[in-house]
N, C-alpha and C positions, 0 to 999 in steps of 0.2 A: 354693456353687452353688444348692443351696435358699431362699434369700434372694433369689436372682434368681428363678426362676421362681415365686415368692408374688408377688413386684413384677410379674411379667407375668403374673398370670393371668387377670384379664381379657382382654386379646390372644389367650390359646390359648382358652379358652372361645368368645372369638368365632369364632374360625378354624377352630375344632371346630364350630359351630353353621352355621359358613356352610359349611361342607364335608358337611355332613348334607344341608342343604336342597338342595344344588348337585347331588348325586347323588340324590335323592328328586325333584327335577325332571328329571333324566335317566330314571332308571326308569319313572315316571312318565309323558313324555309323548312323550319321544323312543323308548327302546326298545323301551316296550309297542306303540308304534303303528306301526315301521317293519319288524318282521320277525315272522311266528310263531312263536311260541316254546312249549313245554310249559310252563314256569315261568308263573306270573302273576307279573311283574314288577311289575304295578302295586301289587300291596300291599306288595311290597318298598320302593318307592318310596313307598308313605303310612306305612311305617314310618319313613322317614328322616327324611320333610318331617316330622312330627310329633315324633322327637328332635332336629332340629334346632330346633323352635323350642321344644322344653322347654329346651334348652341355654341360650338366647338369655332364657330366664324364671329360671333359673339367674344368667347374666349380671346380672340386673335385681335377682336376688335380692343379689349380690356388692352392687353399688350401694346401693341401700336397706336396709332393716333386713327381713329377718324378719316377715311378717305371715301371718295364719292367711288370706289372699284368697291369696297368692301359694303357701301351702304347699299348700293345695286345689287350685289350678293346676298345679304341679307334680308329686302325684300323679294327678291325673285324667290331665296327656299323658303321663306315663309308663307309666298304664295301657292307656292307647288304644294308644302304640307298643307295646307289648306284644303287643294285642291284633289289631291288623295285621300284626306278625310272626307270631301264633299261624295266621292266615287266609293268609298266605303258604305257611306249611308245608304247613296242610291241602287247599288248593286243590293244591299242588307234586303234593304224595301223590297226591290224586285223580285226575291228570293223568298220572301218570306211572306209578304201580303200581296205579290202576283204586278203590283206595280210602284212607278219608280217618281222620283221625281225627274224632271227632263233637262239635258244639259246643259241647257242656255240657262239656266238659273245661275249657274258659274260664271259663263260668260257674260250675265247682264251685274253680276255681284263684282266681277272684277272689275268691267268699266268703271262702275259707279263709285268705287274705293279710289281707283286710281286718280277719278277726276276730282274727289273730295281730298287727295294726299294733294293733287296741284292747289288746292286753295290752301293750305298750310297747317291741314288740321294732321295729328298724329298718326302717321301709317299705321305703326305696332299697335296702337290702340284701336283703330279705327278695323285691321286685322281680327286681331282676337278676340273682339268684342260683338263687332255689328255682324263680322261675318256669317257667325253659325246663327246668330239671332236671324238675320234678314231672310238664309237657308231656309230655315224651319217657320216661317214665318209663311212666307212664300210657298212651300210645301203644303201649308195646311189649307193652304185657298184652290190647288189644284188636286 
């Protein structure tokens, strides 16, 4: 069964990527703008639009070889959806329990990943993983 889904992984990459963007245009332009809502949905929605098209750079990556332009792309949208989700939470908070967590938690989270990818530990993992953890982590001591 594994041999099948390698042969089809381009198809779910795309289907994952179009399914990002298809809900980041909903957030985005539909819901933020037809009801009031507490939530800012709209950066929900520039989180999505934004991993979906790191997916679809992913896709390109499957296709092509490996290039230092594409893996530079790759971390920069993955940081940016990061960074949009990070601006969701805190605007959420601000809106809803009156305060926020403060923006340099981003800025001191991006340093610290950055200088941990230069000792050669995994971006993507070091991304997805520590990020929202160190986020919320941080948040609960302020």
């Amino acid at each position: 069964m594994v041999p099948f889904y390698l042969s089809q992984l381009d198809y779910i990459i795309f289907l994952e990527g179009l399914f990002h963007l298809t809900l980041g245009v909903i957030l985005c332009y539909r819901l933020d703008k037809e009801m009031e809502h507490k939530l800012p949905w709209f950066w929900l929605g520039m989180f999505f639009l934004i991993h979906g098209i790191e997916d679809w750079v992913n896709l390109i990556t499957l296709s092509l070889q490996d290039n230092q332009i594409l893996f530079v792309l790759r971390w920069g949208l993955m940081y940016l959806a990061v960074f949009y989700l990070f601006i969701f939470a805190r605007r959420g908070c601000i809106r809803t329990h009156e305060q926020g967590h403060s923006i340099w938690f981003a800025v001191i989270t991006v340093v610290l990943l950055s200088c941990l990818a230069l000792k050669g530990l995994g971006l993507k993992d070091l991304t997805i993983y520590l990020l929202p953890f160190l986020w919320e982590e941080l948040g609960q001591l302020l």
